[in-house]
DSSP file (Angstrom, degrees, kcal/mol; ACC not computed):
  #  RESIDUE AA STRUCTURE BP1 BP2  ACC     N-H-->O    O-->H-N    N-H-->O    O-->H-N    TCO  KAPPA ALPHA  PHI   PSI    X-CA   Y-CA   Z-CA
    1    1 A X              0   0    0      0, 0.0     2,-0.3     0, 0.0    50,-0.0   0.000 360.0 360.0 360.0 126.8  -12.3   -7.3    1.5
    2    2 A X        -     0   0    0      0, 0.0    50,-0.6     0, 0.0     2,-0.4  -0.757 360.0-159.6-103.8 155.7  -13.2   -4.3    3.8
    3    3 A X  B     -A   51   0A   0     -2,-0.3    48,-0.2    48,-0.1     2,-0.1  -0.916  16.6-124.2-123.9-174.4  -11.6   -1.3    5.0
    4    4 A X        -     0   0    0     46,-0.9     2,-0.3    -2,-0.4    43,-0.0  -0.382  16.4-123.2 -94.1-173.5  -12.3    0.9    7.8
    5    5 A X        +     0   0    0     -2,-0.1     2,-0.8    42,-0.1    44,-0.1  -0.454  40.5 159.5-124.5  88.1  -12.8    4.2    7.9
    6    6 A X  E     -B   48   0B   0     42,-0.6    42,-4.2    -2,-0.3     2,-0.5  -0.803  36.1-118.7-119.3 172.5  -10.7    5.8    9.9
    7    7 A X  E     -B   47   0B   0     -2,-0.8     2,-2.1    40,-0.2    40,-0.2  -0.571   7.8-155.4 -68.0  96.3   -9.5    9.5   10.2
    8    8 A X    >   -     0   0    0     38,-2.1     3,-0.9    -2,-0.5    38,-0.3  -0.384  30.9-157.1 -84.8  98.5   -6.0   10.3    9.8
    9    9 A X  T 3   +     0   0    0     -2,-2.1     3,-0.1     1,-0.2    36,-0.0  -0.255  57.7  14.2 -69.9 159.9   -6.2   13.5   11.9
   10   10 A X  T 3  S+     0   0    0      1,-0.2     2,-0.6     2,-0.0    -1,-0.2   0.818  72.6 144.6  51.8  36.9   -3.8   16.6   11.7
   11   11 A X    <   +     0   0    0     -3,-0.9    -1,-0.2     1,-0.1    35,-0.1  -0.895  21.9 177.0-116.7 141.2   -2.2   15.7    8.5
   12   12 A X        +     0   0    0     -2,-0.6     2,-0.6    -3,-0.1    -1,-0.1   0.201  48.8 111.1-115.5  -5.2   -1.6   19.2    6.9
   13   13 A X        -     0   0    0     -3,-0.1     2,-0.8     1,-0.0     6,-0.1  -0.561  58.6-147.5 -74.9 114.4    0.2   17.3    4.0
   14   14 A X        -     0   0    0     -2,-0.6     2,-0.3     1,-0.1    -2,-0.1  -0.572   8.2-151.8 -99.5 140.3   -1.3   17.1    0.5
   15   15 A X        +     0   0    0     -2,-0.8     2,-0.2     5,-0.1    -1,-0.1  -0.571  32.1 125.3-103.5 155.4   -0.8   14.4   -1.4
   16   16 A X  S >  S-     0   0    0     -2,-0.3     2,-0.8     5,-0.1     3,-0.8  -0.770  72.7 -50.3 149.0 156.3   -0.7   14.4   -5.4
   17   17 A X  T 3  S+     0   0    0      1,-0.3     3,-0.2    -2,-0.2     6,-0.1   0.139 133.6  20.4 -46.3 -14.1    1.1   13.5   -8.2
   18   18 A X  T 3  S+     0   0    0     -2,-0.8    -1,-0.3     1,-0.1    -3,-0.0  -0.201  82.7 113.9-138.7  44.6    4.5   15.3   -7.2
   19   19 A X  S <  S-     0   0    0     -3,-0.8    -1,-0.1     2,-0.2    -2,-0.1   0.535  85.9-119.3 -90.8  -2.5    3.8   15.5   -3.5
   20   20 A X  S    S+     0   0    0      1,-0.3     2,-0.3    -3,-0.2    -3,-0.1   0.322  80.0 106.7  94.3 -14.6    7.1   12.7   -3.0
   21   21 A X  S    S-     0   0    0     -5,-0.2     2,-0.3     1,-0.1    -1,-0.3  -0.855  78.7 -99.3-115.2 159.3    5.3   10.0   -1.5
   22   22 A X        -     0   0    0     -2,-0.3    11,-1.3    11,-0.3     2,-0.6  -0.359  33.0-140.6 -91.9 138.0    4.4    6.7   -3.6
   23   23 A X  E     -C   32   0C   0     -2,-0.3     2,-0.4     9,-0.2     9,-0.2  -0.630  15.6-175.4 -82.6 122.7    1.0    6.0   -5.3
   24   24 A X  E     -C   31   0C   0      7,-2.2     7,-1.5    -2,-0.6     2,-0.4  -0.751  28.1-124.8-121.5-173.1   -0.8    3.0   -5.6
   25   25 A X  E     -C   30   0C   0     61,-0.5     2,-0.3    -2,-0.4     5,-0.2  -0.889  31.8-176.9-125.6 123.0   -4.2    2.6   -7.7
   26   26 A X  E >   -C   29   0C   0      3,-1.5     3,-2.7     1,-0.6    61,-0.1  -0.924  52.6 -71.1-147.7 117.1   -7.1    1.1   -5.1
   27   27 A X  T 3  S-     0   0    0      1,-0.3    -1,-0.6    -2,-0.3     0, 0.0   0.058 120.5  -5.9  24.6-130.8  -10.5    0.4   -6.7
   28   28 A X  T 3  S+     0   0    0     -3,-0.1    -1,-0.3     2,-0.0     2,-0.1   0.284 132.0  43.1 -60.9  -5.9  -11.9    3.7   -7.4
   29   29 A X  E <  S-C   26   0C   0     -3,-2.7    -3,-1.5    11,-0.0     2,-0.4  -0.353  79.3-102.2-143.9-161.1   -9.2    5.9   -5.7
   30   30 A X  E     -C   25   0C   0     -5,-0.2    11,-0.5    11,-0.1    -5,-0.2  -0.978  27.5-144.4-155.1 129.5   -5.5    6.3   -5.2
   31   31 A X  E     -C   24   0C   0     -7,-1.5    -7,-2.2    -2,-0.4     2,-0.3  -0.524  13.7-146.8 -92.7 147.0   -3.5    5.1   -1.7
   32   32 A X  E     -CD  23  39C   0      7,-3.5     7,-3.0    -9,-0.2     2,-1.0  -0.987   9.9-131.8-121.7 122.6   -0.7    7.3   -0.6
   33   33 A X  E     - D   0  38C   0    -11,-1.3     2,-1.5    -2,-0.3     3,-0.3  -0.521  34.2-178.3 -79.7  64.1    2.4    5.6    1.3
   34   34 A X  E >   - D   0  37C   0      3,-1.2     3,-1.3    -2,-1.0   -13,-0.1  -0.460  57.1 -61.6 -62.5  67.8    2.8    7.9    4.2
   35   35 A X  T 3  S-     0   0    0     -2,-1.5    -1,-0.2     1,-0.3     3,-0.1   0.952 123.2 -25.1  55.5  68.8    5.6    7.3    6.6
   36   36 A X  T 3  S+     0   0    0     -3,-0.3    41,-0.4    39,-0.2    -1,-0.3   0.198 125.3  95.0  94.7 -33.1    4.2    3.7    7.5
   37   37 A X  E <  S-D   34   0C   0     -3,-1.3    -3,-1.2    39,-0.1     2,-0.7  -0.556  70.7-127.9-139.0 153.7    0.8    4.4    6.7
   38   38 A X  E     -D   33   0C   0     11,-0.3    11,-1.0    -5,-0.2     2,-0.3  -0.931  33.2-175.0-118.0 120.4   -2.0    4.2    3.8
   39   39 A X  E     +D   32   0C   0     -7,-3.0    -7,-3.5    -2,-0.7     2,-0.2  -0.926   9.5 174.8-113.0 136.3   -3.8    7.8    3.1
   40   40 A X        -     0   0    0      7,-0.4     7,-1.3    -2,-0.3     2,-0.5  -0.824  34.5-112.8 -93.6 163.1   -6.2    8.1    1.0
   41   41 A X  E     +E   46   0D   0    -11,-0.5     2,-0.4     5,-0.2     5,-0.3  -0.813  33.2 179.0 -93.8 127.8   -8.4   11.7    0.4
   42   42 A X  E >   -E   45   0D   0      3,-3.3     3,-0.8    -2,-0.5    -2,-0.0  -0.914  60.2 -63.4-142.6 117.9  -12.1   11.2    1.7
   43   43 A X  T 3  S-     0   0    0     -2,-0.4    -1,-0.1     1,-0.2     2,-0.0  -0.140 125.3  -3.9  26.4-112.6  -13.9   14.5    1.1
   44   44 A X  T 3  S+     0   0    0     -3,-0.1     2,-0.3     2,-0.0    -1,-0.2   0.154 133.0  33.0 -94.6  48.2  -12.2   17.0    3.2
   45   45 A X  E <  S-E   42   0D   0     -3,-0.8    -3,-3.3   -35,-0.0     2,-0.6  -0.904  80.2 -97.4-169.9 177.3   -9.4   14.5    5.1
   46   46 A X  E     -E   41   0D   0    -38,-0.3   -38,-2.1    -2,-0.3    -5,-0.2  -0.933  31.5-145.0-146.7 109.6   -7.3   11.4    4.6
   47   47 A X  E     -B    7   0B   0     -7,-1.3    -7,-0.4    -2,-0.6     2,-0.3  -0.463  14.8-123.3 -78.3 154.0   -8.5    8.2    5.8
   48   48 A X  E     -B    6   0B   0    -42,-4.2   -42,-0.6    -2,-0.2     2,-0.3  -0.656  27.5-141.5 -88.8 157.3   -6.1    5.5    7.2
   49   49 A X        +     0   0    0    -11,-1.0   -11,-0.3    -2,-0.3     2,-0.2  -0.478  24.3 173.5-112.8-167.7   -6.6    2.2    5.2
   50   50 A X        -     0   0    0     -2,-0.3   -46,-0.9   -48,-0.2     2,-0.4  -0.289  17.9-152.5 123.0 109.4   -6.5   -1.1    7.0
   51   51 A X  B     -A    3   0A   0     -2,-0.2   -48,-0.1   -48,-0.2    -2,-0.0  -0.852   5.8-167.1 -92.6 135.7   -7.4   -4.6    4.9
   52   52 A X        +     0   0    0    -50,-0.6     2,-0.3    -2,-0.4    -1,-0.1   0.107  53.6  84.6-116.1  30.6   -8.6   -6.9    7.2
   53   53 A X  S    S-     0   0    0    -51,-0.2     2,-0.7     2,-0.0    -2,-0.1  -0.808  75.5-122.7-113.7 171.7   -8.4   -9.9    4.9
   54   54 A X        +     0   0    0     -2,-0.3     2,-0.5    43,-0.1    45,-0.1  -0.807  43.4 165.1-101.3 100.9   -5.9  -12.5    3.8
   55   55 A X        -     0   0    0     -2,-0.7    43,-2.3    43,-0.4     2,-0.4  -0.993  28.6-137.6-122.8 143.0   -5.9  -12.1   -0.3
   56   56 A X  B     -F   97   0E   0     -2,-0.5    41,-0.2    41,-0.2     3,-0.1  -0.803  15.8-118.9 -89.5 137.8   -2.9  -13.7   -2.1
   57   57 A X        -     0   0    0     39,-3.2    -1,-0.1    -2,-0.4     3,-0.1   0.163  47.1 -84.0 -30.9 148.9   -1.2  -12.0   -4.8
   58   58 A X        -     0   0    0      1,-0.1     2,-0.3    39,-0.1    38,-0.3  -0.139  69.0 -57.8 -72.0-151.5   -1.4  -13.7   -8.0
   59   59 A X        +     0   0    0      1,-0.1    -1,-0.1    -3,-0.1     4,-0.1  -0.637  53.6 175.9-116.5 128.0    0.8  -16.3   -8.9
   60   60 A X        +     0   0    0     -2,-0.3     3,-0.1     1,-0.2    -1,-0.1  -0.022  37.5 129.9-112.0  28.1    5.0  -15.0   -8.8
   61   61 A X  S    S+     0   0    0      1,-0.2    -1,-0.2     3,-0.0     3,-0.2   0.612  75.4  49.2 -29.6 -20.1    6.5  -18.2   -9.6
   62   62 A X  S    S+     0   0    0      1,-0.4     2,-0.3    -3,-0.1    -1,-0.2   0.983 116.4  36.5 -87.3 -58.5    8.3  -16.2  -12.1
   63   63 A X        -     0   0    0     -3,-0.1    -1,-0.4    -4,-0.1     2,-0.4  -0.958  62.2-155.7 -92.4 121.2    9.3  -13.8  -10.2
   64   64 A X        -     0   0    0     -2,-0.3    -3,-0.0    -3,-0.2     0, 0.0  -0.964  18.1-130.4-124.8 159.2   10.5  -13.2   -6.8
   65   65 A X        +     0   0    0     -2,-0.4     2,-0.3     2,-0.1     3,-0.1  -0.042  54.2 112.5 -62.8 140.7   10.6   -9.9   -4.3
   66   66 A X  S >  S-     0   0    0      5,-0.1     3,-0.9     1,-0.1     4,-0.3  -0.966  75.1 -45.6-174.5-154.2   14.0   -9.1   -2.7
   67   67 A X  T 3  S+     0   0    0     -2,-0.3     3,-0.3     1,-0.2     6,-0.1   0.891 128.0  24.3 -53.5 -46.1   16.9   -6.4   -2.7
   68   68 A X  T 3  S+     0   0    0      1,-0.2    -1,-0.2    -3,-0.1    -3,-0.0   0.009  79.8 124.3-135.5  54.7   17.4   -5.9   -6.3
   69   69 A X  S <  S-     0   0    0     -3,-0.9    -1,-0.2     2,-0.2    -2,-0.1   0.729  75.7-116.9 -62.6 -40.5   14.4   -6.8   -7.6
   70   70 A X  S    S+     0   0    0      1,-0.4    -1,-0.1    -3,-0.3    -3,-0.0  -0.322  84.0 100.2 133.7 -54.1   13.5   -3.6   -9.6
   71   71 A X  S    S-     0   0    0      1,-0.1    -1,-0.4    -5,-0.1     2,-0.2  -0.292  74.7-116.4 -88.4 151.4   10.1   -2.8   -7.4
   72   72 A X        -     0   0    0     11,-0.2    11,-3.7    -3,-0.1     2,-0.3  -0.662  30.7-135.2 -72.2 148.0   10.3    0.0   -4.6
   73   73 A X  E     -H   82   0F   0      9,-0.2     2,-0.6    -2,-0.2     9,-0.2  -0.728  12.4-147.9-110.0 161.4    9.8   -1.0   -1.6
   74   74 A X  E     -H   81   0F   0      7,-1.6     7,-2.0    -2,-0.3     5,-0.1  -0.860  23.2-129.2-146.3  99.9    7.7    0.2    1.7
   75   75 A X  E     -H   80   0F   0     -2,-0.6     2,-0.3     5,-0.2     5,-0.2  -0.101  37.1-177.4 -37.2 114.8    8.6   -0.3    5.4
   76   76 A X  E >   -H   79   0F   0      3,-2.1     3,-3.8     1,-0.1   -39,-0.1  -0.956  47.0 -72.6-123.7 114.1    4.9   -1.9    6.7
   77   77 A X  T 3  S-     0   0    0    -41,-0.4    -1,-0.1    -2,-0.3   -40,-0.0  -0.149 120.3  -5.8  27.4 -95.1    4.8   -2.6   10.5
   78   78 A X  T 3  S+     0   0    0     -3,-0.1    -1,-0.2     2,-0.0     2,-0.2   0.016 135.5  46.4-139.9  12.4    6.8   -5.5   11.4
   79   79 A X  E <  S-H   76   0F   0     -3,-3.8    -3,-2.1    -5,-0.1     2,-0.5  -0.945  78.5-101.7-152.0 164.3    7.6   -6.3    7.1
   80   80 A X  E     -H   75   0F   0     -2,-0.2    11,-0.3    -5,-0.2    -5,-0.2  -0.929  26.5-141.2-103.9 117.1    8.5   -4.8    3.9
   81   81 A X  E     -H   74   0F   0     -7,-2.0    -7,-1.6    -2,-0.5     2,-0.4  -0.168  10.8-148.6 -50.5 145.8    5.8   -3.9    0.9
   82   82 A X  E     -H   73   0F   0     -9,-0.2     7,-2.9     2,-0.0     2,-1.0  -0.981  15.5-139.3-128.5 110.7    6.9   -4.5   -3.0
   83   83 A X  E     -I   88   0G   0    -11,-3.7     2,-0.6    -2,-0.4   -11,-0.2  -0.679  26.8-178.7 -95.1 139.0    5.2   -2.1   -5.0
   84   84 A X  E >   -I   87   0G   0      3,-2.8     3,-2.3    -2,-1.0     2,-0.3  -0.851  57.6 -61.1-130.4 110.1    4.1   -4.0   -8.1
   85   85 A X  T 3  S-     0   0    0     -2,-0.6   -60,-0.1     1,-0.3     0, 0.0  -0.436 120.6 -19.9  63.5-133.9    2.4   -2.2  -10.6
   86   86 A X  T 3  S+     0   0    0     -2,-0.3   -61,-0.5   -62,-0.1    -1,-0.3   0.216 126.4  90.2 -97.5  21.9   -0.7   -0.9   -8.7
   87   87 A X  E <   -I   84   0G   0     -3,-2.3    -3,-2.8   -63,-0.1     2,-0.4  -0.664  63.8-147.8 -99.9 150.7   -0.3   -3.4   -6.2
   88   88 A X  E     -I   83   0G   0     -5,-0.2    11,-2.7    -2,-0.2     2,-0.3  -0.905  21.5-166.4-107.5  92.3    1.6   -4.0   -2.7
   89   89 A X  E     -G   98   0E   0     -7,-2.9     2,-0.4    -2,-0.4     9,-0.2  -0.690   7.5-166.7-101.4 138.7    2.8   -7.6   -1.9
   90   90 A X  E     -G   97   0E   0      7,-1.8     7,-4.7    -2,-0.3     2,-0.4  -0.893  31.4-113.0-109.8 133.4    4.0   -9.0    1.4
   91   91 A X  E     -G   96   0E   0     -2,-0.4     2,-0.3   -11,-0.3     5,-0.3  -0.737  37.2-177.1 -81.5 148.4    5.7  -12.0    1.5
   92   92 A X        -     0   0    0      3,-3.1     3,-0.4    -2,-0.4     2,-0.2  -0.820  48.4 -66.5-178.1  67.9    3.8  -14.6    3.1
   93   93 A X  S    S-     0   0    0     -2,-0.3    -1,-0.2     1,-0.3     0, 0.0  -0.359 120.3 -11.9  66.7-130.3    4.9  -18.1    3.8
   94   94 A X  S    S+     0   0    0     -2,-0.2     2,-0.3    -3,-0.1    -1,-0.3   0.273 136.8  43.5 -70.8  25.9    5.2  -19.9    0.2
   95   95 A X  S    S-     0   0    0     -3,-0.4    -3,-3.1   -36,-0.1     2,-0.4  -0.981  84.1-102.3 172.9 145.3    3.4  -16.8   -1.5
   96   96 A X  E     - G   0  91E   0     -2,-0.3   -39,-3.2    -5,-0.3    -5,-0.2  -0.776  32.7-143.5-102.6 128.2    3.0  -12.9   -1.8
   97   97 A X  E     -FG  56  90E   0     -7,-4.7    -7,-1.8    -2,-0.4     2,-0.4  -0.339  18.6-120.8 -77.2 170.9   -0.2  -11.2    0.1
   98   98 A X  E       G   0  89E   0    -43,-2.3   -43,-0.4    -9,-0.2    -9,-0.2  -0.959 360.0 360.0 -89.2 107.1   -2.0   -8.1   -1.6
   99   99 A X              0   0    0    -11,-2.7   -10,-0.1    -2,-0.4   -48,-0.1   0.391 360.0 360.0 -86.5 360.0   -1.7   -5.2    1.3
């Protein structure tokens, strides 16, 4: 899995632990749910995140995502995000992706 790097320019918002927007835990760092958008801090500015692979979620047979599931959820383009744990799943035919 890669990301890119790009720059989220002009955002004058700092994010951290009681800045209001939700955290998720990404390898070494911590994603911020920005109004659509995945911020992280790299050095002095907030990169945009973008996966450009297809990873399935583990296995939810147990569980599935919907209205009153428990997990918050996060308007993503054209779908809605389940945060699970330090994770984001999209549903995805028979199975939930990792965003």
């Amino acid at each position: 899995m890669t990301t890119t790097h790009d720059v989220h320019a002009d955002h004058t918002h700092v994010h951290g632990d009681d800045c209001g927007h939700a955290a998720v835990r990404h390898a070494d760092h911590t994603d911020y749910l920005h109004d659509g958008h995945v911020h992280h801090q790299h050095e002095d500015h907030y990169d945009e995140h973008d996966v450009d692979a297809h990873v399935d979620a583990e296995d939810h047979s147990d569980h599935t995502h919907g209205d009153d599931c428990g997990h918050v959820t996060v308007q993503h383009d054209d779908h809605v995000d389940f945060l699970h744990g330090e994770h984001r799943h999209a549903a995805h035919g028979d199975h939930y992706d990792e965003h």
